[in-house]
TORKOL-4160 file (C-alpha; in steps of 0.2 Angstrom, whole numbers, padded with zeros to 4 digits, m for minus):
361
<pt num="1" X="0000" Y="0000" Z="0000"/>
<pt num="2" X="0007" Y="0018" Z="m0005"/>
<pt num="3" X="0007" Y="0031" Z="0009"/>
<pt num="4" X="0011" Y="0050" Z="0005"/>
<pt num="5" X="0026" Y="0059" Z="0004"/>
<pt num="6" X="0035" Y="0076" Z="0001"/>
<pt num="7" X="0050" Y="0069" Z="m0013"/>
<pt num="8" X="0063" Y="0083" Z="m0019"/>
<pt num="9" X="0067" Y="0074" Z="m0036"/>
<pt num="10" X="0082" Y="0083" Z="m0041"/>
<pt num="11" X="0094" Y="0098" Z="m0032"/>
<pt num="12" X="0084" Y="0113" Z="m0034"/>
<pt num="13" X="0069" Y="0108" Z="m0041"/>
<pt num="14" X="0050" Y="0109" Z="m0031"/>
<pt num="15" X="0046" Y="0099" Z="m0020"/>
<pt num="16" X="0032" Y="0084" Z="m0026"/>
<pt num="17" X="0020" Y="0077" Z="m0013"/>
<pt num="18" X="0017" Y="0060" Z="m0021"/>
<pt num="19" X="0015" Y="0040" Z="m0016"/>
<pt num="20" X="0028" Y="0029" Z="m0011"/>
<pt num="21" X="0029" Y="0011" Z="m0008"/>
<pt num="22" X="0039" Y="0005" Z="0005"/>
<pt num="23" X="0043" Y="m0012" Z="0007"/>
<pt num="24" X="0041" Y="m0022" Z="0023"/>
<pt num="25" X="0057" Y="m0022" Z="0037"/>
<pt num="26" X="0073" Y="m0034" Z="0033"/>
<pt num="27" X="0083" Y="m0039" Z="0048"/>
<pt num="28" X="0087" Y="m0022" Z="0058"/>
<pt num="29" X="0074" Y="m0012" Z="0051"/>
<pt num="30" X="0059" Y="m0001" Z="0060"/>
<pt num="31" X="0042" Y="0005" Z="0051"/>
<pt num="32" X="0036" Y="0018" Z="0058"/>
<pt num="33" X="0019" Y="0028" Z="0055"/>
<pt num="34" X="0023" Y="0046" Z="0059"/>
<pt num="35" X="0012" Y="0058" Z="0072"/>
<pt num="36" X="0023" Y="0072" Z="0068"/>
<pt num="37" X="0038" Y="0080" Z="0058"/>
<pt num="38" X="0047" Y="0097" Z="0059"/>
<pt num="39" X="0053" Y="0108" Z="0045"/>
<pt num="40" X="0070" Y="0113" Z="0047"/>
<pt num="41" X="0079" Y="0124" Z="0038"/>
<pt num="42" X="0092" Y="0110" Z="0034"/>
<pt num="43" X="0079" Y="0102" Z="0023"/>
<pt num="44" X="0078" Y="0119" Z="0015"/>
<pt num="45" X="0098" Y="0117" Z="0010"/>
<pt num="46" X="0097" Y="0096" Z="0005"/>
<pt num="47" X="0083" Y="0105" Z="m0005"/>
<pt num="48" X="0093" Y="0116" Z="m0013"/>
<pt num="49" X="0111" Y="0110" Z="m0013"/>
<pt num="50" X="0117" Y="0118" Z="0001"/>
<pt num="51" X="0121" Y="0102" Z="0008"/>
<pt num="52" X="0123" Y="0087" Z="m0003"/>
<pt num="53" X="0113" Y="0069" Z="m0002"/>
<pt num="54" X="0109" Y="0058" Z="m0016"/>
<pt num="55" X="0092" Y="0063" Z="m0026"/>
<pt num="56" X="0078" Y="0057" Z="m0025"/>
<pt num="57" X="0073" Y="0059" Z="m0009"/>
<pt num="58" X="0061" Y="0059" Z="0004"/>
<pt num="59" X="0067" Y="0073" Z="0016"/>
<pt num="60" X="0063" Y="0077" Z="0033"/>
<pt num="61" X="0076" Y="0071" Z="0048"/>
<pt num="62" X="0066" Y="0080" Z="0064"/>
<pt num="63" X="0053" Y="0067" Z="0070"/>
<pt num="64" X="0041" Y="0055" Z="0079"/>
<pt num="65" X="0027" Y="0040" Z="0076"/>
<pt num="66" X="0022" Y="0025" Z="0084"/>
<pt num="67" X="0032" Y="0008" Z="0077"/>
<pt num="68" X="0020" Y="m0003" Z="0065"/>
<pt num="69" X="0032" Y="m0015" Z="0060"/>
<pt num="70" X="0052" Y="m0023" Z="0066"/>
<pt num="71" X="0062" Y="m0035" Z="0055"/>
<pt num="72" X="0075" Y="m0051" Z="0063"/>
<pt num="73" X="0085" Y="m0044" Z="0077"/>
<pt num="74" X="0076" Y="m0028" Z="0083"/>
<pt num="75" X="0074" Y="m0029" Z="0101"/>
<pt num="76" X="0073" Y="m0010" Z="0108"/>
<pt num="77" X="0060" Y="m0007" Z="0101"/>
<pt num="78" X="0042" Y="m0015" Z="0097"/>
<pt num="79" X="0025" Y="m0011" Z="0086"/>
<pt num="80" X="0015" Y="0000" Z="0096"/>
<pt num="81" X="0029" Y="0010" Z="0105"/>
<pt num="82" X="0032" Y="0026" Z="0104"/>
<pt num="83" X="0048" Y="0032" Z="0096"/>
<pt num="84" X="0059" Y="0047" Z="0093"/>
<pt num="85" X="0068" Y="0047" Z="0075"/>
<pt num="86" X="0088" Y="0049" Z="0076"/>
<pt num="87" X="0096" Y="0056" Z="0061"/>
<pt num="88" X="0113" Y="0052" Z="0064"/>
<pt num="89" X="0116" Y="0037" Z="0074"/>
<pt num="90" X="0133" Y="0034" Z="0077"/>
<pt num="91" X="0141" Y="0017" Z="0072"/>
<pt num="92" X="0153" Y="0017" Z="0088"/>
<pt num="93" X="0167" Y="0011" Z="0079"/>
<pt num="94" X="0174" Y="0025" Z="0071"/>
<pt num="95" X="0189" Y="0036" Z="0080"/>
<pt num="96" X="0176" Y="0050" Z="0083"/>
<pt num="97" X="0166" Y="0035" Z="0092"/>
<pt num="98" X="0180" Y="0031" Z="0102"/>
<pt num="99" X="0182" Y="0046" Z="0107"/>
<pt num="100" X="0166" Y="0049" Z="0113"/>
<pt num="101" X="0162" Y="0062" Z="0100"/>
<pt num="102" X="0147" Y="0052" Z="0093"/>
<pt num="103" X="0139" Y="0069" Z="0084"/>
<pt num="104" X="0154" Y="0067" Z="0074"/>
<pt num="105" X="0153" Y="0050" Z="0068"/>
<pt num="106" X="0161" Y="0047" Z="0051"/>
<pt num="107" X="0146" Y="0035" Z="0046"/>
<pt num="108" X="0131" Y="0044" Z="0055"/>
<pt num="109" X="0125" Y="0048" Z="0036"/>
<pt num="110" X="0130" Y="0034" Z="0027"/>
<pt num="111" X="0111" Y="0029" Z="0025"/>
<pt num="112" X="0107" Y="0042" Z="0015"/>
<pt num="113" X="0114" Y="0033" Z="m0001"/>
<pt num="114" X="0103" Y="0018" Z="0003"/>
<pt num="115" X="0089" Y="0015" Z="m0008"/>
<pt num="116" X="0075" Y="0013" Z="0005"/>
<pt num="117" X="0057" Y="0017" Z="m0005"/>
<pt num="118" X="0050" Y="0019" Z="m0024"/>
<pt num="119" X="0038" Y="0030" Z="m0029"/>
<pt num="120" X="0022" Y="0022" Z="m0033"/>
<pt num="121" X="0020" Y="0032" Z="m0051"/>
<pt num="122" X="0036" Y="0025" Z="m0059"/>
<pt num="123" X="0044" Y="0014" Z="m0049"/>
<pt num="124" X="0059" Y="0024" Z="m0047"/>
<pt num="125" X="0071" Y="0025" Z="m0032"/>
<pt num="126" X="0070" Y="0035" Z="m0017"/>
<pt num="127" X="0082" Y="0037" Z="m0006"/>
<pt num="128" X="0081" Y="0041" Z="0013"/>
<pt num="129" X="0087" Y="0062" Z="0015"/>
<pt num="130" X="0096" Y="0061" Z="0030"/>
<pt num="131" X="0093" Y="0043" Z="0033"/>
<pt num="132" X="0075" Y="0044" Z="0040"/>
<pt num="133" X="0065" Y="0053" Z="0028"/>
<pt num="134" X="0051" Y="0058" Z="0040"/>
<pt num="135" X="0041" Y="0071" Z="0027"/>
<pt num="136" X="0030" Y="0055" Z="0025"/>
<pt num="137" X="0016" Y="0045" Z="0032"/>
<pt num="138" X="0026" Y="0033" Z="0035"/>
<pt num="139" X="0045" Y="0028" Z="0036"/>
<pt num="140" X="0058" Y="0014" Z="0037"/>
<pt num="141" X="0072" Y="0015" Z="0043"/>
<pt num="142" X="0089" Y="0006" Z="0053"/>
<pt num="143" X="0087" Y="0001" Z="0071"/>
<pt num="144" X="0098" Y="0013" Z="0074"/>
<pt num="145" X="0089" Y="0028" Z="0068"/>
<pt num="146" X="0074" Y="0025" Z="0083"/>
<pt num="147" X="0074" Y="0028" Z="0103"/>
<pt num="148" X="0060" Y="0025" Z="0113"/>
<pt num="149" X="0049" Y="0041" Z="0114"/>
<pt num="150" X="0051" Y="0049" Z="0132"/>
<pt num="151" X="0036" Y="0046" Z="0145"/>
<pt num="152" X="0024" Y="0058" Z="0147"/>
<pt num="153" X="0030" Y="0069" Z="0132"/>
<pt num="154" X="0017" Y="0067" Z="0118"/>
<pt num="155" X="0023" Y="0062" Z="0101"/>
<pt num="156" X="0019" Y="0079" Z="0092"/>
<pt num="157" X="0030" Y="0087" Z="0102"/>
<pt num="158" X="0041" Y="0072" Z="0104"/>
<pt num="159" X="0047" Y="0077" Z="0085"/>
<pt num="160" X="0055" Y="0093" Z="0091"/>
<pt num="161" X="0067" Y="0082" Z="0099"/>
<pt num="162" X="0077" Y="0075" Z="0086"/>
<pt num="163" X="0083" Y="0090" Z="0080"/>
<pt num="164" X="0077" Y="0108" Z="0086"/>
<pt num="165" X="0081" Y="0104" Z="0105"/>
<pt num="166" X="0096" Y="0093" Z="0106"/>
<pt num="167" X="0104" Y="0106" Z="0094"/>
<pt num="168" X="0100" Y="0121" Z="0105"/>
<pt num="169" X="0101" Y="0113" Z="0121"/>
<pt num="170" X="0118" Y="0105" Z="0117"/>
<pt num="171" X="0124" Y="0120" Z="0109"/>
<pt num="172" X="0120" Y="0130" Z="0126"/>
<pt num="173" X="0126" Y="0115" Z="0138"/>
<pt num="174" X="0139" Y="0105" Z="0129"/>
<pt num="175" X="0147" Y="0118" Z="0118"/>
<pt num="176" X="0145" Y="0135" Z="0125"/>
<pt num="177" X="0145" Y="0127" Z="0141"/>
<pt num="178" X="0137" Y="0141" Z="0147"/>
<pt num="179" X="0136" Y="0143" Z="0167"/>
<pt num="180" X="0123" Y="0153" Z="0179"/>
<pt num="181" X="0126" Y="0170" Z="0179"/>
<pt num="182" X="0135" Y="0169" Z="0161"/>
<pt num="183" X="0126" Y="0183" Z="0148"/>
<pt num="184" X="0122" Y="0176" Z="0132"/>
<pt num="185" X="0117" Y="0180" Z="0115"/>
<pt num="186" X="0108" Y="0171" Z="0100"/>
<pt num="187" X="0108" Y="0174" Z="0082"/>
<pt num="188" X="0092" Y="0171" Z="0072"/>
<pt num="189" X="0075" Y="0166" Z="0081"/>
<pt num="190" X="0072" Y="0150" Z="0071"/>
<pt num="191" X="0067" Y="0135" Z="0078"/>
<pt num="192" X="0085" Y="0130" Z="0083"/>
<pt num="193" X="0088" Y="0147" Z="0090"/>
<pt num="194" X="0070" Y="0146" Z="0101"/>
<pt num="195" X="0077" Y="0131" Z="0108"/>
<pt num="196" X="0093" Y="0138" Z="0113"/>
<pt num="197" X="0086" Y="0155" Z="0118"/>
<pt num="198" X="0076" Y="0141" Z="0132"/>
<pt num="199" X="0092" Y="0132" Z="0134"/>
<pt num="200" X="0102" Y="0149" Z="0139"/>
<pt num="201" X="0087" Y="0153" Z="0153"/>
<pt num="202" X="0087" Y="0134" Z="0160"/>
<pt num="203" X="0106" Y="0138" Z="0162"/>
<pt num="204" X="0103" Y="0152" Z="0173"/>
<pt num="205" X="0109" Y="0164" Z="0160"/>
<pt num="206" X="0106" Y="0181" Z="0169"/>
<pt num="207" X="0104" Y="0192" Z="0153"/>
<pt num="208" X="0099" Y="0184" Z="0135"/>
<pt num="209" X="0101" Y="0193" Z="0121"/>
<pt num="210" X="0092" Y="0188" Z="0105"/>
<pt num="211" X="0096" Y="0195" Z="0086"/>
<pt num="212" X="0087" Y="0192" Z="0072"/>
<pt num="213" X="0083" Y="0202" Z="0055"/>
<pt num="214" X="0064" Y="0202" Z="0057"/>
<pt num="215" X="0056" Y="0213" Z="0072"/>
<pt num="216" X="0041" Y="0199" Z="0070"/>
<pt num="217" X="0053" Y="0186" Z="0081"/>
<pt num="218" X="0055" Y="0199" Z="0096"/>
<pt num="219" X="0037" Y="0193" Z="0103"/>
<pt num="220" X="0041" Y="0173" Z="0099"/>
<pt num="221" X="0061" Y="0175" Z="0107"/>
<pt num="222" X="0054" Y="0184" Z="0124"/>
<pt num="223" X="0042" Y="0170" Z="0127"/>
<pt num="224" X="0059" Y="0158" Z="0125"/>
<pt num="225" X="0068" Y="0169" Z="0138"/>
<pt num="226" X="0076" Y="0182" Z="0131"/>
<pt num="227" X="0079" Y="0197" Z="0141"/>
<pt num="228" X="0083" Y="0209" Z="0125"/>
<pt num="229" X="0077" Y="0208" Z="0108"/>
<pt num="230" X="0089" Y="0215" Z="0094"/>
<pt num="231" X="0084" Y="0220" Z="0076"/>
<pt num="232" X="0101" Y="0215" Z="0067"/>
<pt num="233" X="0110" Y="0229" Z="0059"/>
<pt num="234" X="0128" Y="0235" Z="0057"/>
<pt num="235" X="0129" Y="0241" Z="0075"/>
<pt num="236" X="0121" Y="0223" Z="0082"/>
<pt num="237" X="0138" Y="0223" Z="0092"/>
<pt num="238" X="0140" Y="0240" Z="0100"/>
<pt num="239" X="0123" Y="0237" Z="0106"/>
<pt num="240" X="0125" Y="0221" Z="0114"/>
<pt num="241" X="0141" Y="0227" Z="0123"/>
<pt num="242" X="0131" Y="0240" Z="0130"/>
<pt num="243" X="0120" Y="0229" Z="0138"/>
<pt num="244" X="0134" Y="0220" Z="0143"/>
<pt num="245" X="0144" Y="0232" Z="0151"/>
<pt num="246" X="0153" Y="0237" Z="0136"/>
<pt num="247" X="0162" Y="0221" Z="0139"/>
<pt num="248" X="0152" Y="0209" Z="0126"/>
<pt num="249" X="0144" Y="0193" Z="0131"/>
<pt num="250" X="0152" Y="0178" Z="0139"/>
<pt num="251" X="0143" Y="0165" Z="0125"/>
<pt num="252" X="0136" Y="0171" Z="0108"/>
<pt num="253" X="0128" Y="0157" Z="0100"/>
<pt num="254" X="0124" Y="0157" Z="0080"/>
<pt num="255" X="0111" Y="0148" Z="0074"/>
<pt num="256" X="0109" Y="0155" Z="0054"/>
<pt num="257" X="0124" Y="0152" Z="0046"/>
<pt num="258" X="0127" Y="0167" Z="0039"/>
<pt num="259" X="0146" Y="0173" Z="0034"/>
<pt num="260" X="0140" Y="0193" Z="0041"/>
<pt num="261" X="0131" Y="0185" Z="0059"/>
<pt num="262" X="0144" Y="0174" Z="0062"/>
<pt num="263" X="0155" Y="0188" Z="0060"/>
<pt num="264" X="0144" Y="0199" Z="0072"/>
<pt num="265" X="0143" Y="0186" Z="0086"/>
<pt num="266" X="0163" Y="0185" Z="0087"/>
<pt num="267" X="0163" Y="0203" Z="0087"/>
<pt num="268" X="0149" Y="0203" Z="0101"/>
<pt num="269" X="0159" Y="0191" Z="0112"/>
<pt num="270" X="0169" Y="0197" Z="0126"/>
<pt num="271" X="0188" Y="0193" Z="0128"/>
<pt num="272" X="0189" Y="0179" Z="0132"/>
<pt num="273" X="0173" Y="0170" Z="0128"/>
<pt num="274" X="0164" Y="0158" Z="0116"/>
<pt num="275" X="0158" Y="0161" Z="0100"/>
<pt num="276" X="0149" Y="0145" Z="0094"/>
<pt num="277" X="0144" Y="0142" Z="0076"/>
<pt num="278" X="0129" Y="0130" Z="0075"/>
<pt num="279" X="0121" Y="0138" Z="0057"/>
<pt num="280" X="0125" Y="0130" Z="0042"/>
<pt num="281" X="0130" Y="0138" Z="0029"/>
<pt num="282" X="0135" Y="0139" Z="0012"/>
<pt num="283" X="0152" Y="0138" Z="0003"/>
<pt num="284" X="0151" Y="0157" Z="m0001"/>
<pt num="285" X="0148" Y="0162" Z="0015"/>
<pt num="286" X="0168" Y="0166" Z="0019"/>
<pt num="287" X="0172" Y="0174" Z="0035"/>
<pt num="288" X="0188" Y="0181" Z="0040"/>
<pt num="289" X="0197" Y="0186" Z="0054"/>
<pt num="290" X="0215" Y="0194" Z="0053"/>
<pt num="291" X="0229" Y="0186" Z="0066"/>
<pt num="292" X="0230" Y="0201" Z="0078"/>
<pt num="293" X="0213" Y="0201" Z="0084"/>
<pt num="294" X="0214" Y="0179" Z="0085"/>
<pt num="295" X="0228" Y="0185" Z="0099"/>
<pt num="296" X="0222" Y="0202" Z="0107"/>
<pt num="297" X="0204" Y="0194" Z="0110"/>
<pt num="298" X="0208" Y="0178" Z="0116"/>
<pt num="299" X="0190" Y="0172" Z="0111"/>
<pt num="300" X="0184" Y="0153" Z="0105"/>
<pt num="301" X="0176" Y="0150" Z="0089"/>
<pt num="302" X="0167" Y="0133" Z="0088"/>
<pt num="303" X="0159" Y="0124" Z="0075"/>
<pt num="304" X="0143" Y="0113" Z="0084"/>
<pt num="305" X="0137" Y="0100" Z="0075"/>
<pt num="306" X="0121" Y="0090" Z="0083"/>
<pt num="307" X="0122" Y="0102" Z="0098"/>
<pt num="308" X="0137" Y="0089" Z="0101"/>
<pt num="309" X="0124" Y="0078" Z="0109"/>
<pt num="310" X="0124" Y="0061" Z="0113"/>
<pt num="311" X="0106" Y="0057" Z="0108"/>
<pt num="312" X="0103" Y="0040" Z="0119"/>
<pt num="313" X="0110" Y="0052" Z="0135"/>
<pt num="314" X="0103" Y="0068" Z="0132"/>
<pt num="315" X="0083" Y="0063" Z="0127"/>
<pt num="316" X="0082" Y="0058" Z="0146"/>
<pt num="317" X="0089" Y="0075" Z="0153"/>
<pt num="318" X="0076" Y="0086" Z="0141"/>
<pt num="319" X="0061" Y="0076" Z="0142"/>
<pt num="320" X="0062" Y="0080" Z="0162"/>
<pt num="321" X="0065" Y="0097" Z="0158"/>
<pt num="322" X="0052" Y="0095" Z="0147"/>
<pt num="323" X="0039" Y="0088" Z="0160"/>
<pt num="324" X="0045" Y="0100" Z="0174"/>
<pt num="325" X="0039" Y="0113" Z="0163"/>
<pt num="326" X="0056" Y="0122" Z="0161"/>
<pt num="327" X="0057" Y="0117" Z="0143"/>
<pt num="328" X="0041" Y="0122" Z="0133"/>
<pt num="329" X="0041" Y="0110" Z="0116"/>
<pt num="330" X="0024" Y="0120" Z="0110"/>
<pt num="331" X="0032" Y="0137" Z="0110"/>
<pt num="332" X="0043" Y="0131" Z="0096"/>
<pt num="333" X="0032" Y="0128" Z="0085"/>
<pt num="334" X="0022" Y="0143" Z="0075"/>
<pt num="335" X="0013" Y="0134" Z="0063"/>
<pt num="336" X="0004" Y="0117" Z="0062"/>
<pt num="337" X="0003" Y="0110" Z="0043"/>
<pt num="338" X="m0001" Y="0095" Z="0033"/>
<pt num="339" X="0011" Y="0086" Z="0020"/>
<pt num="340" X="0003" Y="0096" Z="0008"/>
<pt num="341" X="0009" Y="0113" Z="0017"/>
<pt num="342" X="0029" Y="0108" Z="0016"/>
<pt num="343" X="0031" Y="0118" Z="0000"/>
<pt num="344" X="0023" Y="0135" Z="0009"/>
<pt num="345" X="0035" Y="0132" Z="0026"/>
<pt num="346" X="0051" Y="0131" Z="0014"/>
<pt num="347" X="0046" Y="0147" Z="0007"/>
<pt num="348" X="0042" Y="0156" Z="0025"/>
<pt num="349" X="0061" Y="0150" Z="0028"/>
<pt num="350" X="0067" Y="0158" Z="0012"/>
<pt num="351" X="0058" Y="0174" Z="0018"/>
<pt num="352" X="0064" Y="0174" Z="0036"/>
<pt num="353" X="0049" Y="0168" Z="0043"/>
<pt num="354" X="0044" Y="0158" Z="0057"/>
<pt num="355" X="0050" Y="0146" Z="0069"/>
<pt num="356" X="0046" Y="0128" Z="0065"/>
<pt num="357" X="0033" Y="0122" Z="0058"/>
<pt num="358" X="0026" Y="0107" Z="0062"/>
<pt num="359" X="0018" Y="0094" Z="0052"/>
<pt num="360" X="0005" Y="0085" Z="0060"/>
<pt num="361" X="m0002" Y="0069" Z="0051"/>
């Protein structure tokens, strides 16, 4: 039976929601029907070629459903359950893996290539995005790809967790490490950046500044826990070190991956702090620093990939946050959509709009 799906067909070209036929689980392999997926901007750049995976695809890496069906060998996990989808599960065998650096695991994406699904028109072959392809009814996918869905954290919401929240919670915990006290400051109010603006407050973070290009964000980035709102400009910098003591935060945190914020949040950090890079961006977006001020400032510039989180050990620590009510999944989200209303979200991200929408099937 064919279920629906949103399939980018080639780099750059629309997006087509269309039927797929998935075939039933082989040995270490989970079906999944989906209650919920988010759209992330990193769908946008697989869309468009910012980043590269092999085409066709079903895209969609950020979400959650209940198990139909395992194959030989699954034991985790069983039909019924509730899980969490993992985009990058980490093989824990390569020297990243034996480091304990699992976000950077040199096979995390090696799914992607695997031809998991046809379309039900042609017959053609459909590979998995980034290994999970949740823009779709339903999904199948490796063992590896699923946890089990935190208690008492419905699965809707339960789809902001593979991506939105372990990025901006990691970024804030594991990367910035920011401490109580500590100022911080976010650039762009996406859904990444909602999540860490809440990350920054759950900290203790005593002011939060957040930036972004639209004046629209400012009400959606308060409600996160930011203390200031910042339209971004040519004097973004000035004005954060104002409200920092003209010293400049201890943690600035970037979450749009472009070449002139990155270059803002270094020059917003104070000497002596952390400027952390979690946008992605493309090729063309150089940035440059000159060797004086690398010495005189004595700042850290880190790239963050995954919120350099550990899925299977951080899941636990956020769903509590989660059902404490410190953590709010809901205020994440800015619109609700169907499959059919993919194509519209990816053009609110294009435009600077929004937060994360949420498809709901």
């Amino acid at each position: 039976m064919a279920v629906r799906a949103a399939v980018v067909p080639a780099v750059g070209a629309p997006l087509e929601i269309t039927g797929i036929e998935l075939p039933e689980p082989g040995p270490g392999q989970v079906r999944v029907r989906l209650a919920a997926a988010g759209v992330c901007h990193s769908d946008l750049s697989l869309s468009n070629g910012t980043m590269r995976v092999p085409v066709p695809a079903v895209l969609g890496h950020e979400g959650a459903g209940t198990v139909v069906a395992v194959g030989e060998g699954v034991t985790h996990v069983t039909p019924g359950e509730g899980v969490v989808l993992n985009w990058a599960p980490s093989c824990g065998a390569c020297h990243a893996c034996g480091l304990g650096e699992v976000w950077l695991c040199a096979g995390a994406l090696a799914g992607a290539a695997d031809v998991y699904a046809r379309r039900a028109d042609d017959g053609s072959d459909l590979h998995p995005g980034l290994n999970v392809a949740a823009f779709a009814e339903e999904t199948l996918v490796n063992a590896s790809c699923v946890l089990p869905a935190p208690d008492g954290v419905p699965l809707t919401e339960a789809a902001l967790l593979g991506c939105a929240v372990l990025t901006g919670y990691g970024a804030v915990h594991h990367s910035a490490e920011v401490r109580p006290g500590e100022t911080v400051a976010v650039f762009g109010v996406g859904g990444v950046g909602l999540a860490t603006l809440q990350a920054a407050r759950i900290a203790g973070a005593s002011t939060i500044v957040a930036v972004d290009v639209s004046p629209h964000k400012e009400e959606l980035a308060r409600a996160a826990g930011a203390t200031d709102f910042l339209l971004a400009s040519d004097t973004t910098a000035r004005e954060i070190r104002a409200l920092t003591g003209k010293q400049g935060v201890d943690a600035a945190v970037e979450c749009a991956g472009r070449a002139a914020s990155i270059r803002t949040a270094w020059d917003s950090t104070r000497r002596g702090g952390r400027t952390t890079v979690v946008g992605i961006g493309g090729k063309d977006q150089q940035v440059t620093f000159n060797a004086l001020e690398l010495f005189h400032w004595g700042r850290t510039l880190s790239g963050c990939v995954y919120g350099n989180s550990d899925p299977a050990r951080d899941l636990p620590v956020i769903a509590d946050h989660v059902r404490a009510g410190r953590l709010d999944l809901g205020a994440l989200v800015t619109e609700r959509i169907t499959l059919d209303g993919i194509p519209a979200a990816f053009d609110a991200m294009l435009a600077g709009k929004g937060g994360r929408a949420l498809v709901v099937f």
